[in-house]
C-alpha positions as CSV (number, residue, x, y, z in Angstrom):
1,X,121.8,149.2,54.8
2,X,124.4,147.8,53.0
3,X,126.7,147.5,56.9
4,X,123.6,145.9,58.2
5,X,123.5,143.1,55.2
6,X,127.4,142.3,55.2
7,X,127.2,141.7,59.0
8,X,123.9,139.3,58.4
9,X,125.7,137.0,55.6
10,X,128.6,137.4,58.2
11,X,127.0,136.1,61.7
12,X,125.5,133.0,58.9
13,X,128.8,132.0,57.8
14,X,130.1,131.9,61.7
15,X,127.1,130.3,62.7
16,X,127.6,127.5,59.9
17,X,131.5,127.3,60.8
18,X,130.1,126.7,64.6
19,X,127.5,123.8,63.5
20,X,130.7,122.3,61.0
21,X,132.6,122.5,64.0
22,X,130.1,120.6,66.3
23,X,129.2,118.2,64.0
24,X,133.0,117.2,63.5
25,X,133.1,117.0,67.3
26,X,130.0,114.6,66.8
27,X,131.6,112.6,64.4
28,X,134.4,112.1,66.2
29,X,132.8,111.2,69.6
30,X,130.8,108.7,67.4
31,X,134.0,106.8,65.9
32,X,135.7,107.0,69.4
33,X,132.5,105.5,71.0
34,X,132.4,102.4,68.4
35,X,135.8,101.8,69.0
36,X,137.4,101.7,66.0
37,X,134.9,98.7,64.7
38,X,133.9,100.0,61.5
């Protein structure tokens, strides 16, 4: 039980490092596509 519960709060954390990770990816595609105008 307690396995099972560390690997859940696990798999969360890597799939909120993933979204960080695409939405810096976002971010950066954003700025590149205003041409540094802001």
């Amino acid at each position: 039980q307690l396995d099972n519960t560390a690997r859940v709060a696990r798999t969360k954390r890597d799939i909120a490092r993933l979204l960080t990770e695409l939405r810096a990816r976002e971010i950066a595609a954003a700025e590149a596509a205003a041409g540094g105008e802001a």
